[in-house]
N, C-alpha and C positions, 0 to 999 in steps of 0.2 A: 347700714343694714336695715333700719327701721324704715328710711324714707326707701326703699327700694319696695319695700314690703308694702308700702302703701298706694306704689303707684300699680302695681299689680294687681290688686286689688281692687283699682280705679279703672284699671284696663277691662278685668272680668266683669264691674257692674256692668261697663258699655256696651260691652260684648250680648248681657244681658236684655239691655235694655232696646240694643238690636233687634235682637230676638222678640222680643214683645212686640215691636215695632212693625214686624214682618208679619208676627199674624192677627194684627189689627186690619191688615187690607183682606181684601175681599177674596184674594188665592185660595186656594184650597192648602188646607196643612200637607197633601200630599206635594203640592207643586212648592210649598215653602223647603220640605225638610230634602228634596231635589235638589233644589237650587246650587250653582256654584258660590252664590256668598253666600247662603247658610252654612257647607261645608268648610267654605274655608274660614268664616266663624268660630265652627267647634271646634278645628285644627287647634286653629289659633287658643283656644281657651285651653283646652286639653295641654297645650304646648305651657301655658300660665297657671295650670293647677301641675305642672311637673316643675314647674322651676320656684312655686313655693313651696313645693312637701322639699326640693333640695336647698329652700335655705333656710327655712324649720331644722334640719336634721344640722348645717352647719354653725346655726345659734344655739343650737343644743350642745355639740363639738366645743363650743367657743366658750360657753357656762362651766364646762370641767366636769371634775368628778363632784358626785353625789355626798350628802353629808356623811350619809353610814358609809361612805367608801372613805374619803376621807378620816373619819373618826377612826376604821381599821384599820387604813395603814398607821395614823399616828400613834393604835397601841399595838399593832405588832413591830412598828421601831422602837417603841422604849423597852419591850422587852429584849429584842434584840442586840439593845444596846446599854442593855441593865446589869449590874454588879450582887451577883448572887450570893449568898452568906450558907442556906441550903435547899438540898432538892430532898422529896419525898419524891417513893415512887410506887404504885403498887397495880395489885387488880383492882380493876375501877367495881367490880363487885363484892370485893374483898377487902377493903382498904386497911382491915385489922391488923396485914400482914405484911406490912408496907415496909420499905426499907426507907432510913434516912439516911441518904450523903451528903458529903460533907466536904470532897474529892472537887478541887476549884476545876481539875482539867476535865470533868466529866460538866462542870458548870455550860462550860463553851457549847456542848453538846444541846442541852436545854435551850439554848438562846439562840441559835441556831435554826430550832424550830419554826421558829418566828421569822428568822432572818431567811429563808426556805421556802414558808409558804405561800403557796399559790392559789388564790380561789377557784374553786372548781364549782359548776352548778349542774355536775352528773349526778350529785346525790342532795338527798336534804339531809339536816341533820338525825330524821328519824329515820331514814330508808339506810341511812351508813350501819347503823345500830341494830336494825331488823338484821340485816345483809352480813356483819361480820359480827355482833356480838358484844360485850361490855368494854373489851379487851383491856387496856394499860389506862392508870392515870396519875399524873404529874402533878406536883403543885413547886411552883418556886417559890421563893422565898428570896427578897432583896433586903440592903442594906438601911430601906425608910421604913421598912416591915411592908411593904406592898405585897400582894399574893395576888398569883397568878394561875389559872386550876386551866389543865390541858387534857383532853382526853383522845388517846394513840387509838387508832382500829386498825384494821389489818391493811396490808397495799398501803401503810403509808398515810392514812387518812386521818386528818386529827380536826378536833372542834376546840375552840376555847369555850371560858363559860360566859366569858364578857361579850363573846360575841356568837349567842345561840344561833343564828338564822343562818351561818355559812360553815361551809364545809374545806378544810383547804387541804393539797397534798404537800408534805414535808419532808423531803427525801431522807430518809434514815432515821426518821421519826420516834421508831421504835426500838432503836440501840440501846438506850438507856433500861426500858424491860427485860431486854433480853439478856441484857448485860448483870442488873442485880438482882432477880427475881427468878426464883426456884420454879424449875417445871412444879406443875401441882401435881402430876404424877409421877413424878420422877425423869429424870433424864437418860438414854441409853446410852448401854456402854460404847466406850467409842475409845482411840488410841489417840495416844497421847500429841501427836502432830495435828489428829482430826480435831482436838478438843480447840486446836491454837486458832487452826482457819475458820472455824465455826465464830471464833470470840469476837462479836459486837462494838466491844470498846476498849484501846488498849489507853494507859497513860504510862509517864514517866516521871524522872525525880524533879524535873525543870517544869511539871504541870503543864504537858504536850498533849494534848488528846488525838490520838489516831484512829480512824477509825475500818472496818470489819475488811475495805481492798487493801491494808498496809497486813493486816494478821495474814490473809492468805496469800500475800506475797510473801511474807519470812515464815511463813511455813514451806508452801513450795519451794523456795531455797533449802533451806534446812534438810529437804529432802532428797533433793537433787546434789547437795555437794555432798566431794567424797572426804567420808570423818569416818573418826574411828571413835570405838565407846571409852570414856577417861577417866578419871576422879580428882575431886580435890585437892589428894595428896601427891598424884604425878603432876598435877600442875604447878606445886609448890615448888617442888622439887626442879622443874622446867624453869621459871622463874629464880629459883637461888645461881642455878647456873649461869643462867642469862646475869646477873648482877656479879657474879666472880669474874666474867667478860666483861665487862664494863667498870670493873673496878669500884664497884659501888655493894653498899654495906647491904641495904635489900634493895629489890627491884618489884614497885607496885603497877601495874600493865595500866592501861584506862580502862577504865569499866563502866559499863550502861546497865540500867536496870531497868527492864519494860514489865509492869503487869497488864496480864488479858485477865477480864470479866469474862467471864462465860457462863450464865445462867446462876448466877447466886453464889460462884467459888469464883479462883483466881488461880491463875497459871504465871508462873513468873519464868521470862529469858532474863538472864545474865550475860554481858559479852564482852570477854576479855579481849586479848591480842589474837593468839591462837588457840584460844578456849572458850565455851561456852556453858553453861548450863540451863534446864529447863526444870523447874521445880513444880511437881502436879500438884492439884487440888487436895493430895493426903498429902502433902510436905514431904514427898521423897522428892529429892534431886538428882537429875541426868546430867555426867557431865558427859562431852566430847570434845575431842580434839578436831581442827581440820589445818588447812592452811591459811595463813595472813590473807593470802587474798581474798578468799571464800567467806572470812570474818567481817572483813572491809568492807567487802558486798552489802554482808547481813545488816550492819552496822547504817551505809548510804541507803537501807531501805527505807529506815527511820528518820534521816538526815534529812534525804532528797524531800521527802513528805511536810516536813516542816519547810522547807525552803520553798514549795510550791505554794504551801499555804497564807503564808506570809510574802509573796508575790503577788497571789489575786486580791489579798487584802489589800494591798497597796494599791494594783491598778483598778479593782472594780468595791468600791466601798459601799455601792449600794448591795443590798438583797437581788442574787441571781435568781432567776424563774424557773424550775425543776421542771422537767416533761413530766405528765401524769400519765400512772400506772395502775393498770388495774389488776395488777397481780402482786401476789405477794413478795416480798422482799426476798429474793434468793442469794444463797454464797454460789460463786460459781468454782468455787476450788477445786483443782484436777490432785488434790494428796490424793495419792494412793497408799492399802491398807500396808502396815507395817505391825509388829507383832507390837505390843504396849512395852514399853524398857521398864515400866517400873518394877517388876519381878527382882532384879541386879540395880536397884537404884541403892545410893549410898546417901545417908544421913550426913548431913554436917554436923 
């Protein structure tokens, strides 16, 4: 590359020196810069200052990434691939009001962030800030005591602190706010299926984290199959009999337990064989009945999610590249409105 680059350069003195050469005679500059060898002269030169500005830009290529590019990816991998002990979360203008979790399947979520982002140069780190506000801020917490400070804006856009000067998009970025941290004005009322597809982050007893497309698919189910309203004492009863068929002293179903965050409360599914329930944010519980199959369903929307996840982990280990968004993170859920069951809900 080097010796290529020199003889080029040994071309354009000549070229030059041509040049000099031509209007040392006694021509007139107008009959020199005529000429068919001064033309094709500068052809020729023109032709040798475009094949070094293309192997300038392919020695550049060939040097790699930059040291700050460099130094970024290598601390958004450790985060990524860091073991967290806990999360703070709060308003990044408020931090007095911060919540601490403590939840390893919401950990994945954090780390995430890292493993997600994408640098963007639409914004700087002060135009993000003018443009959307203080919004959410994160701090993790790993298992060497390392700390990590991440700061959510709106559309998705987060800064770390270690690394002021960029901006990156992190797709779901802000699940984690939305998920433990109380409107500051309060939240509207909404029914109790609304509450489920709205919820940001669900987990489970296995430390699964699902996230905000898995709540509005088992919401939209849940609303679409045909159930009837139940309680816990006809499902006992459903279950004794099932076990006097079977010849067995009791009869325990399999059961799951998802909770949804949703804005600083928790919503809990329950799901049995052919029973379910949904316990609100005031700890009344809905139960219903539907069919095995409609259960199954509810059940493989949970199942399928974790088996997808644990797929791309396998085939794609690095950090996938998000499209960037300049609008804010929307739920697209089609629940339609249903009156609130807690009215007729039954305590356990």
């Amino acid at each position: 590359m080097k010796m290529n680059y020199r003889k080029i350069l040994g071309s354009v003195a000549l070229c030059v020196l041509a040049l000099c050469m031509l209007t040392g005679c006694k021509a007139s500059k107008k009959k020199v810069l005529s000429s068919t060898y001064y033309q094709e002269l500068q052809q020729e030169n023109e032709e040798l200052e475009e094949e070094i500005e293309r192997l300038k830009q392919e020695a550049e290529e060939e040097e790699g990434p930059s040291v700050d590019e460099t130094r970024a990816a290598d601390y958004l991998g450790k985060i990524a691939r860091d073991t967290l002990v806990k999360l703070e979360v709060g308003y990044a203008d408020n931090m007095e009001g911060s919540e601490f979790v403590e939840d390893e399947a919401a950990f994945s979520i954090a780390t995430a962030i890292a493993a997600r982002a994408d640098l963007t140069t639409k914004y700087t780190p002060e135009e993000i800030e003018e443009k959307y506000g203080p919004g959410y801020e994160y701090i993790l917490y790993d298992e060497d005591n390392a700390i990590y400070e991440i700061y959510v804006y709106e559309g998705d856009y987060v800064v770390f602190t270690d690394l002021p000067n960029n901006v990156y998009y992190a797709y779901n970025a802000s699940a984690l706010g939305e998920a433990f941290l109380h409107y500051t004005d309060g939240y509207p009322d909404s029914s109790l299926l609304h509450r489920l597809a709205d919820a940001p982050l669900i987990t489970d007893e296995d430390e699964n984290c699902y996230e905000n497309d898995t709540a509005v698919a088992a919401a939209n189910l849940i609303l679409k199959m045909d159930k009837t309203k139940s309680s816990k004492s006809k499902a006992e009863k459903y279950w004794q009999k099932h076990a006097k068929k079977k010849n067995l002293t009791t009869y325990e179903p399999d059961t799951v337990v998802y909770t949804f965050y949703h804005h600083g409360n928790t919503l809990i599914l329950t799901i049995y064989d052919k029973f379910y329930s949904i316990e609100n944010m005031n700890g009344n519980k809905t139960w219903y009945k539907a069919t095995k199959a409609d259960v199954k369903q509810l059940k493989a929307i949970f199942t399928d999610t974790v088996s997808e996840a644990d797929a791309e982990t396998e085939s794609d280990g690095d950090s996938t590249t998000e499209s960037e968004s300049d609008s804010t993170t929307s739920h697209s859920s089609e629940i339609l409105e249903e009156s609130d069951p807690t009215a007729s809900d039954e305590n356990e």
